[in-house]
SEBA-755675 format. One record per residue: residue in one letter; x, y, z negated of N, C-alpha, C in turn. Coordinates in steps of 0.02 Angstrom, whole numbers, padded with zeros to 5 digits, always signed. Atoms other than C-alpha are relative to their C-alpha. Layout:
# SEBA-755675
AXYZXYZXYZ
...
# end
This chain:
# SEBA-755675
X+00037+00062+00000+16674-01479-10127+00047-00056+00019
X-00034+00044-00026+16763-01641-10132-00023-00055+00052
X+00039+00058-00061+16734-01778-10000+00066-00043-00011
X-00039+00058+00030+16793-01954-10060+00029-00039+00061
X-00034+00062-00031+16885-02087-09945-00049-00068-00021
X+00041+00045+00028+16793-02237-09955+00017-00068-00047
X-00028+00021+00046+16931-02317-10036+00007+00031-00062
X+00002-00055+00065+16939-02174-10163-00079-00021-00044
X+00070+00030+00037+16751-02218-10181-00005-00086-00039
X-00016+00079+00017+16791-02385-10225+00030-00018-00052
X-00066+00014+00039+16935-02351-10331-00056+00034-00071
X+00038-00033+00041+16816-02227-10420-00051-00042-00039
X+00055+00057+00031+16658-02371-10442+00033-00059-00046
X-00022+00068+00028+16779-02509-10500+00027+00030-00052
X-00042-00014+00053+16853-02391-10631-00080+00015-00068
X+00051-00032+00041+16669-02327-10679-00016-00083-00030
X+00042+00080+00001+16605-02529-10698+00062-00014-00046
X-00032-00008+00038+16750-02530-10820-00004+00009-00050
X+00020-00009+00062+16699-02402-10916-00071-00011-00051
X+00069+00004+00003+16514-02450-10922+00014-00081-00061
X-00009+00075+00057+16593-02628-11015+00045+00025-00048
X-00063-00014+00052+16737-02537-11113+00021+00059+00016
X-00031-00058-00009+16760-02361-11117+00043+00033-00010
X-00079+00018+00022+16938-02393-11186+00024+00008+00076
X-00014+00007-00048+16972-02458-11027-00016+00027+00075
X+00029-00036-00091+16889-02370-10881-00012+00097+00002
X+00015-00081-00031+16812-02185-10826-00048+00003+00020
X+00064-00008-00023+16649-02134-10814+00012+00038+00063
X-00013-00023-00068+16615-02094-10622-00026+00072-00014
X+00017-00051+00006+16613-01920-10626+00017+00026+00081
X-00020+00000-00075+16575-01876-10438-00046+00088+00011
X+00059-00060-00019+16479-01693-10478+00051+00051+00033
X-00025-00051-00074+16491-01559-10320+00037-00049+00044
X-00021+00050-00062+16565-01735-10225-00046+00024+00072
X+00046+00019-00085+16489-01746-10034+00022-00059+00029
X+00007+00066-00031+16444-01903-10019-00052-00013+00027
X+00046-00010-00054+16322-01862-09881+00017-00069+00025
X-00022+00044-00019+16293-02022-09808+00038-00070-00001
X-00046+00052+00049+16394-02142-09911-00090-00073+00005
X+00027+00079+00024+16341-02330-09924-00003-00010-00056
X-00009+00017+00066+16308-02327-10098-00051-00085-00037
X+00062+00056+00032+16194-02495-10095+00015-00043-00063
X+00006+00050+00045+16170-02607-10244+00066+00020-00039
X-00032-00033+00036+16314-02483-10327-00041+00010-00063
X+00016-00012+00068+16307-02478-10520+00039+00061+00005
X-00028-00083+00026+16323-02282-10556-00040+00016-00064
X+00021-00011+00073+16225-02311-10730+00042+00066-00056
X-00060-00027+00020+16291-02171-10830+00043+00070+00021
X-00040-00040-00034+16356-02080-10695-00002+00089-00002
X+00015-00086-00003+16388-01872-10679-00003+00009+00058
X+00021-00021-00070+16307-01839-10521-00011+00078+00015
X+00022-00053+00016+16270-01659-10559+00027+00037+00069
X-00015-00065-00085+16273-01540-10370+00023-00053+00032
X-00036+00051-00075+16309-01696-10265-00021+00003+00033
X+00026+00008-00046+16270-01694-10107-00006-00068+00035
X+00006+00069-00030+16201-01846-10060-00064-00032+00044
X+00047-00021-00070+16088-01797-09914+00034-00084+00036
X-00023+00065-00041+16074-01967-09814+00024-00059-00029
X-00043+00051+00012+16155-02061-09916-00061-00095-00015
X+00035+00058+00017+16105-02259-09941+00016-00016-00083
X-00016+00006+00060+16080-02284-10115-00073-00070-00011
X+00058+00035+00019+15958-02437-10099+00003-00060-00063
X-00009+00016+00063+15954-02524-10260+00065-00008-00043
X-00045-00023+00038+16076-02445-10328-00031+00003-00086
X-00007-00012+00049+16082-02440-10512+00020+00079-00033
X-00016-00073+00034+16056-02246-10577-00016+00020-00059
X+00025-00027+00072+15986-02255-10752+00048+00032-00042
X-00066-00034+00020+16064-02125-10855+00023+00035+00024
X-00051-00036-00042+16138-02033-10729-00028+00047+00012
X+00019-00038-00003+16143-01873-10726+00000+00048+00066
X-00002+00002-00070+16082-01816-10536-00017+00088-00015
X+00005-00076+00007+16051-01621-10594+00019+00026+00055
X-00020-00054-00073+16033-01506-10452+00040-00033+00065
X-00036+00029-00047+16083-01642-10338-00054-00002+00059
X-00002-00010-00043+16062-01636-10166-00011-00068+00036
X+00030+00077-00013+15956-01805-10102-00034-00003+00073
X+00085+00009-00054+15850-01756-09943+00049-00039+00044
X-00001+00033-00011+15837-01900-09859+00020-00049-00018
X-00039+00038+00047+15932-02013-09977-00059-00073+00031
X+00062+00038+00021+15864-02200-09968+00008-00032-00063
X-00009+00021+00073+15843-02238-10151-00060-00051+00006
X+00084+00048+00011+15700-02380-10107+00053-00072-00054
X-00031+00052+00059+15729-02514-10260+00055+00016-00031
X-00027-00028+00042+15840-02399-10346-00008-00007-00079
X+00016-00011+00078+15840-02398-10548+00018+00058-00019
X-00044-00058+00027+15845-02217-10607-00038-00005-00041
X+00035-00006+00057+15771-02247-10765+00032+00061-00046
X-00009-00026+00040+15789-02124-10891+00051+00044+00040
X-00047-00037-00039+15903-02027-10745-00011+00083+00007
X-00014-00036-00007+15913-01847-10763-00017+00054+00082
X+00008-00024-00069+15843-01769-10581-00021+00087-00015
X+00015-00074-00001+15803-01601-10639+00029+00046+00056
X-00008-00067-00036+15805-01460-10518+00033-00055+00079
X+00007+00024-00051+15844-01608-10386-00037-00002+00063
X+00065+00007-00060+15807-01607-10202-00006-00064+00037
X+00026+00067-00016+15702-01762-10148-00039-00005+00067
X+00038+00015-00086+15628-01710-09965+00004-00059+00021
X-00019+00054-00033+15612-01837-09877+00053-00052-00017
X-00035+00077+00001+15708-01976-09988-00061-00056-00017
X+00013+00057+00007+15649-02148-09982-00019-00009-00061
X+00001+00028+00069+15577-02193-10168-00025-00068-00004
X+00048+00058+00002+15487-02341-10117+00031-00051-00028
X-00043+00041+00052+15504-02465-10257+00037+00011-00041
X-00043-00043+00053+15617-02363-10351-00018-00010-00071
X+00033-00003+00058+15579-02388-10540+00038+00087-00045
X-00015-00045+00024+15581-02231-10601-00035+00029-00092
X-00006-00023+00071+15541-02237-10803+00028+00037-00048
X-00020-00040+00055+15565-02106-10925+00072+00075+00061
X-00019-00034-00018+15647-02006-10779-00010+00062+00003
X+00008-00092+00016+15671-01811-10809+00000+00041+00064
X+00008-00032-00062+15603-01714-10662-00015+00088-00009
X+00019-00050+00039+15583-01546-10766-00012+00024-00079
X-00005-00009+00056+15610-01462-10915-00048+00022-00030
X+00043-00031+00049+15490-01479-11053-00027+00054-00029
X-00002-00070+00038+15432-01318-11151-00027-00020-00073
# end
């Protein structure tokens, strides 16, 4: 499991916000099996992002930008995602104990697979 620096996290968001305008130029944030337990992720654009097994127990993610992103089997309890955007975000098999959704817009978000 990796665990970022918070400059590494930084280096990582400003490269993803890059590729989100020019994917010539940047790198989609690919942070899956990260532990970013705890992380300040507020008002972070991770649109896009591969979140897949993150651990991001605690973390602040308050209107963060997650539409798109794929949070698969990620690891949220306690997260505060209040005024979050995970539209169309990928949460399958996600754990959400005790996170924060309040306000969250959560449209067209995938919480389980169809049959």
């Amino acid at each position: 499991m990796v665990k970022y620096t918070k400059e590494e996290l930084r280096l990582i968001l400003k490269d993803h916000k890059l590729w989100l305008y020019d994917p010539e130029t940047g790198n989609r944030a690919d942070l899956s099996g990260a532990d970013l337990s705890g992380a300040d992720l507020s008002n972070a654009d991770l649109s896009g992002a591969e979140l897949s097994n993150a651990f991001l127990n605690g973390a602040i993610l308050h209107e963060a930008d997650l539409s798109g992103a794929n949070l698969f089997g990620a690891h949220m309890t306690g997260a505060n995602l209040s005024s979050a955007i995970l539209n169309n975000a990928n949460l399958k098999g996600a754990n959400l104990s005790d996170a924060n959704l309040s306000d969250a817009s959560l449209s067209g978000a995938i919480f389980w697979k169809n049959k």
